[in-house]
C-alpha positions as CSV (number, residue, x, y, z in Angstrom):
1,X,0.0,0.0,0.0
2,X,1.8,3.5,-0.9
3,X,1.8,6.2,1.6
4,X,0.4,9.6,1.2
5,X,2.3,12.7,1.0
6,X,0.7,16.6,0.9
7,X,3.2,18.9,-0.8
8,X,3.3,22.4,0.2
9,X,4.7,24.8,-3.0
10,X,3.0,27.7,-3.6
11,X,4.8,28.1,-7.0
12,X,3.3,25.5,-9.3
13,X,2.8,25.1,-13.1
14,X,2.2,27.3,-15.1
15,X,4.2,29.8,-12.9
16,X,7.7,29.8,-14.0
17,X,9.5,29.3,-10.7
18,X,12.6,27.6,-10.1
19,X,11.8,26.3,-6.4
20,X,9.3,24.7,-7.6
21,X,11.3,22.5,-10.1
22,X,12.7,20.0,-7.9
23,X,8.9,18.9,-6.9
24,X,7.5,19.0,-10.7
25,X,10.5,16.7,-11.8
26,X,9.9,14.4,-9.1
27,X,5.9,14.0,-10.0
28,X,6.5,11.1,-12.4
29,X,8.6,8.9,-10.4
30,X,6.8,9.3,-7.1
31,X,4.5,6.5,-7.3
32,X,6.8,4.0,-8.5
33,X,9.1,4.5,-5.2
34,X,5.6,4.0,-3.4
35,X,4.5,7.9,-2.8
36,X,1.3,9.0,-3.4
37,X,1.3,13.2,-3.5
38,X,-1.3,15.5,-3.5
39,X,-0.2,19.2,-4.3
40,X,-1.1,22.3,-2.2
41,X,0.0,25.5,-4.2
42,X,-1.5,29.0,-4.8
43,X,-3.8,29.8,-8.0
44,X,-1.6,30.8,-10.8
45,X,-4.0,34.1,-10.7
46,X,-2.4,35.1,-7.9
47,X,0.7,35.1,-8.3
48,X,3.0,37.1,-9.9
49,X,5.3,35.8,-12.7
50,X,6.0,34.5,-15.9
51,X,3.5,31.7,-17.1
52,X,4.3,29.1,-19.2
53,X,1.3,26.8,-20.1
54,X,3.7,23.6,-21.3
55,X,5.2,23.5,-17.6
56,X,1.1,22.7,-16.6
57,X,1.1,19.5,-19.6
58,X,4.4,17.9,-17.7
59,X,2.5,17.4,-14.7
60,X,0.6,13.8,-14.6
61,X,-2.9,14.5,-15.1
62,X,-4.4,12.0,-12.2
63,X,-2.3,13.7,-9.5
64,X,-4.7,15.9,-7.3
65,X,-3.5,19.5,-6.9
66,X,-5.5,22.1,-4.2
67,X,-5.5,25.3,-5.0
68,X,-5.9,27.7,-2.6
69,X,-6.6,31.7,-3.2
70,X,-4.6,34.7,-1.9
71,X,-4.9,38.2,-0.6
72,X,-4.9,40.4,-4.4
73,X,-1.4,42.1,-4.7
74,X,-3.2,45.3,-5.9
75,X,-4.5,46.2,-2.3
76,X,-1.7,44.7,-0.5
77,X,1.1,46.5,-2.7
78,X,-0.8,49.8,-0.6
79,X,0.4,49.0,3.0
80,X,3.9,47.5,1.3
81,X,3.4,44.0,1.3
82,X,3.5,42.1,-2.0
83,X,5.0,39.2,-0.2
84,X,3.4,36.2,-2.1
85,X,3.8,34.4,1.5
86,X,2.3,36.4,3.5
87,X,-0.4,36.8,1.4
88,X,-1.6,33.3,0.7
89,X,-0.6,32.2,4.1
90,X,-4.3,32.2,5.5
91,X,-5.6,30.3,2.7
92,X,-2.7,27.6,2.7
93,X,-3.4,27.3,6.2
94,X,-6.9,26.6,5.9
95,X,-6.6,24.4,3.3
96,X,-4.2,22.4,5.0
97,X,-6.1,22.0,7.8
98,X,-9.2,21.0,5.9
99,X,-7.2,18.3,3.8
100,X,-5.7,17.1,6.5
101,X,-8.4,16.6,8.7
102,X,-10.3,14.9,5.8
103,X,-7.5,12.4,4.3
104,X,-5.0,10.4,6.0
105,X,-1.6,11.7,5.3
106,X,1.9,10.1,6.1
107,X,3.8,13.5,5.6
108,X,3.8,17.1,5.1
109,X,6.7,18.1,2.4
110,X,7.8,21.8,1.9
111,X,9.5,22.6,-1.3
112,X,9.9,26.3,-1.8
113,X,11.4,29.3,-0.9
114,X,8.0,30.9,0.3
115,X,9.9,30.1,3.9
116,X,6.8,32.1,6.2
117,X,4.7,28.8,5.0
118,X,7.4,26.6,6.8
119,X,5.9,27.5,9.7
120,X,2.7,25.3,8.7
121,X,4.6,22.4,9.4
122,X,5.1,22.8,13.0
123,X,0.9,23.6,13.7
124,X,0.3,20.5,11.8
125,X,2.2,18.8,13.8
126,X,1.1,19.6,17.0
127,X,-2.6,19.4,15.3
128,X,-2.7,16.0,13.0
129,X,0.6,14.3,15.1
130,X,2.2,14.4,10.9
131,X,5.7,14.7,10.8
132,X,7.4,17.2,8.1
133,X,10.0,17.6,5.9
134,X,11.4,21.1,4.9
135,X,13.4,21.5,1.9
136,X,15.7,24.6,1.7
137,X,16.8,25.6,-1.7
138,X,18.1,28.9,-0.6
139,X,19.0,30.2,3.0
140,X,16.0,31.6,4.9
141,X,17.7,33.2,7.9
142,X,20.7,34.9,6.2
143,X,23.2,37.6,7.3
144,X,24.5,37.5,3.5
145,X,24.0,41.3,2.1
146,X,25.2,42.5,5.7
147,X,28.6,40.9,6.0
148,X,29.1,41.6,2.0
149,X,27.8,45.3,2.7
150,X,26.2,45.5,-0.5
151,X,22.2,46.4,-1.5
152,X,19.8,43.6,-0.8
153,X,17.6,42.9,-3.8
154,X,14.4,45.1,-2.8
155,X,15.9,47.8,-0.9
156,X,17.6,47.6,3.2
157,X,13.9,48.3,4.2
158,X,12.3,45.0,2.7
159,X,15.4,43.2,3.4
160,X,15.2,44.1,7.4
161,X,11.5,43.3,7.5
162,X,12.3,39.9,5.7
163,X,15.1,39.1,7.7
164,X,12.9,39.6,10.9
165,X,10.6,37.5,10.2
166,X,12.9,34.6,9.3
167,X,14.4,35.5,13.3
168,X,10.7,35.0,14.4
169,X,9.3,32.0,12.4
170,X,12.7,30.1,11.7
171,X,12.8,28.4,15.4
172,X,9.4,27.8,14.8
173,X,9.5,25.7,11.8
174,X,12.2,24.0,12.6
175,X,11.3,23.2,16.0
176,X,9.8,20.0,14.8
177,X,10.9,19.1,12.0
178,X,11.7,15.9,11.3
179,X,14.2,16.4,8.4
180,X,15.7,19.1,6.4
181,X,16.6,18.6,2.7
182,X,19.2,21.2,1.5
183,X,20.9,21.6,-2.1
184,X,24.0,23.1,-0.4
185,X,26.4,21.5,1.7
186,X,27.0,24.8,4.1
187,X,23.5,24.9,5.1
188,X,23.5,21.6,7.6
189,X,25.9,22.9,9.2
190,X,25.0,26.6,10.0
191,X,21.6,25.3,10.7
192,X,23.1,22.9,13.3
193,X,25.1,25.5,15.2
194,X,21.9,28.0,15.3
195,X,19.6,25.2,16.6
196,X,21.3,22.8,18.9
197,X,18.5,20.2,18.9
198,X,19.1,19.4,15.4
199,X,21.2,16.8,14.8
200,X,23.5,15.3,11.4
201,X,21.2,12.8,10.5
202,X,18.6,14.8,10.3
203,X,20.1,16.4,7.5
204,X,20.1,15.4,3.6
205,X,22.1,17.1,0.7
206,X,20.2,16.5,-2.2
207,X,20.6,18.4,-5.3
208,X,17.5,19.3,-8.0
209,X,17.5,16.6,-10.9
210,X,18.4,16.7,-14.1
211,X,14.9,17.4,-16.4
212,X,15.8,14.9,-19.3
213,X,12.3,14.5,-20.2
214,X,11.9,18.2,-20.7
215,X,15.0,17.7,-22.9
216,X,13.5,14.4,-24.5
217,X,10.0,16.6,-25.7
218,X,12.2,19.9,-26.4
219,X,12.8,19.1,-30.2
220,X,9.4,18.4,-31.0
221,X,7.7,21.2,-29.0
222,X,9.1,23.8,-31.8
223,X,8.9,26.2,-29.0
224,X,10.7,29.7,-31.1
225,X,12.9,31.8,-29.0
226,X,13.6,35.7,-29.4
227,X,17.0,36.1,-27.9
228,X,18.6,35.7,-31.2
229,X,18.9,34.1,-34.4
230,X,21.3,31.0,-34.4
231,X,21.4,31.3,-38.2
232,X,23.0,34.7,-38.3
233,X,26.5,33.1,-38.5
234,X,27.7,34.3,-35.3
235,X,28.4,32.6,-32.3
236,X,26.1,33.2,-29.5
237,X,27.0,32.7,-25.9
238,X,24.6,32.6,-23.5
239,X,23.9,32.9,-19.4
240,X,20.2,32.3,-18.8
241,X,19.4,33.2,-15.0
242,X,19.5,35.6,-12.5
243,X,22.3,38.4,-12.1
244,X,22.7,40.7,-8.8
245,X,25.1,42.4,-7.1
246,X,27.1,39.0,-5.8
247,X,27.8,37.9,-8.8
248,X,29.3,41.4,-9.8
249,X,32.9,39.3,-9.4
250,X,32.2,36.7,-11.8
251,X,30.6,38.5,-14.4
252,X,33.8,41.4,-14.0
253,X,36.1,38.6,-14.4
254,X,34.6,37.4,-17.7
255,X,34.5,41.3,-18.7
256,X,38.2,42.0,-17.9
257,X,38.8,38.7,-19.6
258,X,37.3,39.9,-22.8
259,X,38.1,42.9,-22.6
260,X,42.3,42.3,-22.6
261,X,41.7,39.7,-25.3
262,X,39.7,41.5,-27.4
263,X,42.5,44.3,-27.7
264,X,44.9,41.7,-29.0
265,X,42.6,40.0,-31.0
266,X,39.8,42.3,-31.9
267,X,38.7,40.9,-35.6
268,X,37.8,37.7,-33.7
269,X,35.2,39.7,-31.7
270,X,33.2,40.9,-34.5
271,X,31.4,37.0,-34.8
272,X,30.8,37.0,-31.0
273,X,28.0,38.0,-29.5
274,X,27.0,37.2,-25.7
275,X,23.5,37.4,-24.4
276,X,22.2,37.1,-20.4
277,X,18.8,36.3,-20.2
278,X,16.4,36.4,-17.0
279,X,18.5,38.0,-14.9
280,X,15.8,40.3,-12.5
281,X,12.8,38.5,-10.8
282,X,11.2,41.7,-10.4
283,X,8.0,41.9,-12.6
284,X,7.8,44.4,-15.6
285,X,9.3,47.8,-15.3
286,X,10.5,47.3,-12.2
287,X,13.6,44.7,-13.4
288,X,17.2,46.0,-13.0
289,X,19.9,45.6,-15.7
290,X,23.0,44.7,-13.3
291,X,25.4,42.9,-16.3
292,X,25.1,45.6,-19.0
293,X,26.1,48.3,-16.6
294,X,29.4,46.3,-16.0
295,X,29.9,45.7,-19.8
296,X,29.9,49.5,-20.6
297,X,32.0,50.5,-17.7
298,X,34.9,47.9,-19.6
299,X,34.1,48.9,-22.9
300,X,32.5,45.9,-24.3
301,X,28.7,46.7,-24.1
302,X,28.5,46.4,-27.7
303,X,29.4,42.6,-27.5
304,X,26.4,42.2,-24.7
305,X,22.9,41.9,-24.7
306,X,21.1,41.6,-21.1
307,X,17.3,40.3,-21.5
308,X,16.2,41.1,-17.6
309,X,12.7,39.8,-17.9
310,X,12.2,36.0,-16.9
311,X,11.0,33.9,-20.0
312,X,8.9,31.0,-20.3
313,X,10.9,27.9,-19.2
314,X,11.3,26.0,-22.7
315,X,12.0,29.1,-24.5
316,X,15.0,28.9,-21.8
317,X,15.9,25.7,-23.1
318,X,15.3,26.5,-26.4
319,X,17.9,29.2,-26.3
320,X,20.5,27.2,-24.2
321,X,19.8,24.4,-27.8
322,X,20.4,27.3,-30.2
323,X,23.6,28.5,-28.2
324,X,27.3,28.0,-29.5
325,X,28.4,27.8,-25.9
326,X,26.8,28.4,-22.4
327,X,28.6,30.7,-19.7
328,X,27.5,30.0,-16.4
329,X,28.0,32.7,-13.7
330,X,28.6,32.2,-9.3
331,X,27.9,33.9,-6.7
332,X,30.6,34.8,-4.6
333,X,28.4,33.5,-1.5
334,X,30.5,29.9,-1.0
335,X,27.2,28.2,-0.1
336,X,25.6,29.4,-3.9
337,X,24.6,26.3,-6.0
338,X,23.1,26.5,-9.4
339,X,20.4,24.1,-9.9
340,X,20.6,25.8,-13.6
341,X,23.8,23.4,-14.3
342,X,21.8,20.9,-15.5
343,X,19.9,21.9,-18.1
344,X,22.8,23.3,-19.5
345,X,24.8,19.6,-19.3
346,X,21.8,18.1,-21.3
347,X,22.1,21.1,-23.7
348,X,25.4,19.5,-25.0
349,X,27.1,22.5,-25.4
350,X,30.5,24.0,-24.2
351,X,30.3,25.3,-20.9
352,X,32.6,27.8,-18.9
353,X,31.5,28.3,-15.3
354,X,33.1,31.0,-13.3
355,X,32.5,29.9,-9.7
356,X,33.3,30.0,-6.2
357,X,35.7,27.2,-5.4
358,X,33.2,25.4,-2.9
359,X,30.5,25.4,-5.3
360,X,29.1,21.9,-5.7
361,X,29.0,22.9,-9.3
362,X,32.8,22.9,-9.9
363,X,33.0,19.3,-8.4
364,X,29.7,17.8,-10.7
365,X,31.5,20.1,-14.1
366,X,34.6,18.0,-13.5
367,X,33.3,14.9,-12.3
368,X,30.7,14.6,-15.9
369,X,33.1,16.5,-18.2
370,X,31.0,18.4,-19.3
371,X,32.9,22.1,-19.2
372,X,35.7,24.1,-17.7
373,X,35.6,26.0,-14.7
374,X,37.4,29.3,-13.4
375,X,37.3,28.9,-9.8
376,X,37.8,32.0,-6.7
377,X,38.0,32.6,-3.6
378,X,36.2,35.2,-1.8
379,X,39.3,37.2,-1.1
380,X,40.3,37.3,-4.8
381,X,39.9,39.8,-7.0
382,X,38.6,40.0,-11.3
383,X,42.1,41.1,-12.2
384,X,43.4,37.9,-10.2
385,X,41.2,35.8,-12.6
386,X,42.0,37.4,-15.8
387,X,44.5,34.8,-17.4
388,X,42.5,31.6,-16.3
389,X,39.6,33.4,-18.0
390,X,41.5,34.6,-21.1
391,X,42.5,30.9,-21.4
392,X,39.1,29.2,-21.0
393,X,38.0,32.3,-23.8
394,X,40.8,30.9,-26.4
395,X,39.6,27.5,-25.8
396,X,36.0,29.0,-26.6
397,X,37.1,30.2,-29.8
398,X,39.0,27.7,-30.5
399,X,36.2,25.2,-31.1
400,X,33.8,25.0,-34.3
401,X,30.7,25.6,-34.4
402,X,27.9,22.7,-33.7
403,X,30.9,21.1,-31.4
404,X,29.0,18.5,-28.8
405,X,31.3,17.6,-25.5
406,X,32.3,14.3,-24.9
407,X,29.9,14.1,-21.8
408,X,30.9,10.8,-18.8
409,X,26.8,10.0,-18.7
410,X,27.7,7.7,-16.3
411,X,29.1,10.0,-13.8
412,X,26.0,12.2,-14.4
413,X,23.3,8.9,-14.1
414,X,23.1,10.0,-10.4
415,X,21.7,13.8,-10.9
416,X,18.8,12.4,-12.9
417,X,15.2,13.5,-11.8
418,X,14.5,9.9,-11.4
419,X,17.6,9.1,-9.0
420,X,17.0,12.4,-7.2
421,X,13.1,11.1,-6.6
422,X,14.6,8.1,-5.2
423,X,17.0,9.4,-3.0
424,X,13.8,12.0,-1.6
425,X,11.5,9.4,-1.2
426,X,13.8,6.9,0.8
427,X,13.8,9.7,2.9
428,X,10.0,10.0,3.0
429,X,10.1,6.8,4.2
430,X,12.7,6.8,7.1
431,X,10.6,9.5,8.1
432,X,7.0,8.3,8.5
433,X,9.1,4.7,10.2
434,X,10.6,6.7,12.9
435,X,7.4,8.7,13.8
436,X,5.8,5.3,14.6
């Protein structure tokens, strides 16, 4: 008999989230690894965000989904909160209770980075005697932007008020929890020295899985993308995710790196053309530029494109298929890990990732060759990367056009959706065995 579990992700298809990935890709495989799911998420009416209606078709149709409503971001925006969490919070709450009051569930699971609903997981606990999982794809409590003295996405203001709330509800969640999945390997441990009770087994590192089958159906979706025209003889690199201001040294090192070589070699530069797509997740007018800005300062904004806006997830992939090569860009927070790598391994393309040396994306690069990576420190400077750059940029050039790398697809067998469903639900199960 499978067990039952309710999944808490208030981003869902057809909203074009990346938090919300990691659940979606593990939908097919659930049931075979004896996992029943029911979905509790947010209307796609109110939320706010790209849509793209071919995310909704990769969902299996017989799997139940609640949707709950939320407070409307028009009247809400007035007193200063647009919060998606705080305003669907009452409705997820009520739902939940409701659901679980009138099914037998073996397990709460919280996949997102709406962290205010992680607090749900501690009242239904005390309430239904469930026990939860929380999944942390990003930090919730995080000192970051103050120790790197930089501006917080949003402003200092939002910032504070966010970072308030994750000192208040934080303890909460976590105060029961039963286990805590996290995509970066630095998370455990600062979660462990900030909450004693917590202990090492409680934690799992488990990274997003690969979307081959998004891959599989790409070719005969005929999805067209807008970023550029593959056929225009150039070659097109391309970056699709976000920018901000920790990132400022990887993107300045690729910049400087450019820059010197295009002075020696500047006829080569008039075929290359580099393009950074999705890089703000601030809706319409108000999205940022932050990689142009850095391209003009060095003189090479005429070799760079930056697309802010978010765009529908396989037009992403679409464009990472029509690429000559893929540049993938770190943060210089150590505990930063792209679940965009990826998609850009089963793009078959050359990849250069400029990253911080703890990444886990340096260590999965190497282990699948499947691209080169320029590697720092957080005491380094750009200039301090500028010939390992100018190196992997000759190698860039130095390959034709159409070239495929020579991938280890055994070495990358593990990061499969299907292996990384596995992996979760053996954790599902421990679990529901030790709450008996």
């Amino acid at each position: 008999m499978k067990r039952k579990v309710l999944i808490v992700s208030p981003h869902f298809p057809p909203i074009n989230a990346p938090d919300h990935q990691r659940v979606r890709m593990s939908l097919p495989y659930m049931e075979e690894f004896g996992w029943e799911p029911h979905i509790l998420t947010v209307r796609p009416d109110c939320v706010q965000g790209v849509q793209d209606s071919i995310l909704a078709k990769t969902i299996p149709s017989h799997i139940p989904i609640t949707y709950t409503g939320a407070l409307p971001v028009q009247q809400t925006r007035r007193i200063g909160m647009s919060s998606l969490g705080l305003r669907c919070f009452p409705y997820l709450l009520q739902a939940g209770d409701r659901l679980l009051h009138q099914q037998k569930f073996d397990l709460v699971y919280f996949s997102t980075t709406i962290f205010v609903t992680m607090v749900l997981g501690s009242r239904w606990y005390h309430r239904f005697n469930i026990p939860y999982i929380l999944d942390f794809q990003d930090p919730w409590l995080s000192d970051y932007y103050k120790q790197a003295q930089t501006l917080p996405p949003g402003g200092r203001f939002k910032y504070g008020f966010a970072r308030l709330q994750a000192k208040l509800l934080e303890p909460k969640a976590l105060s029961k929890v039963a286990h805590i999945i996290s995509v970066s390997p630095a998370y455990p441990k600062t979660l462990q020295q900030r909450y004693p009770h917590l202990q090492a087994q409680q934690f799992t590192v488990l990274p997003f899985g690969a979307p081959e089958p998004d891959f599989a159906a790409l070719s005969g979706l005929n999805i067209p993308q807008k970023i550029f025209n593959p056929n225009d003889g150039k070659r097109h690199w391309v970056y699709v995710g976000r920018g901000g201001y920790d990132m400022t040294l990887a993107v300045r090192s690729l910049f400087l790196g450019i820059q010197s070589h295009r002075r020696q070699n500047p006829e080569i530069w008039q075929s290359v053309q580099l393009h950074f797509v999705g890089t703000s997740y601030a809706p319409g007018n108000q999205a940022v530029k932050t990689i142009e800005p850095i391209s003009q300062e060095l003189g090479i904004a005429d070799l760079v494109r930056e697309h802010p806006h978010r765009i529908p997830y396989f037009e992403a992939l679409q464009v990472l298929a029509d690429s000559d090569a893929i540049v993938l860009i770190g943060s210089d927070d150590p505990d930063y890990t792209a679940s965009k790598l990826y998609p850009c391994i089963l793009a078959r393309k050359p990849i250069l990732a400029i990253f911080h040396y703890q990444s886990s994306v340096v260590d999965i690069l190497q282990r699948c060759q499947a691209g080169q990576a320029v590697t720092f420190t957080s005491q380094q400077q750009p200039k301090d990367l500028q010939s390992s750059v100018i190196t992997q940029i000759n190698w860039l050039l130095s390959i034709n056009k159409g070239f495929q790398p020579n991938i280890n697809w055994s070495a990358f067998q593990p990061y499969t959706a299907r292996e990384m469903t596995h992996k979760q639900c053996a954790i599902f199960d421990r679990c529901v065995t030790a709450a008996r």
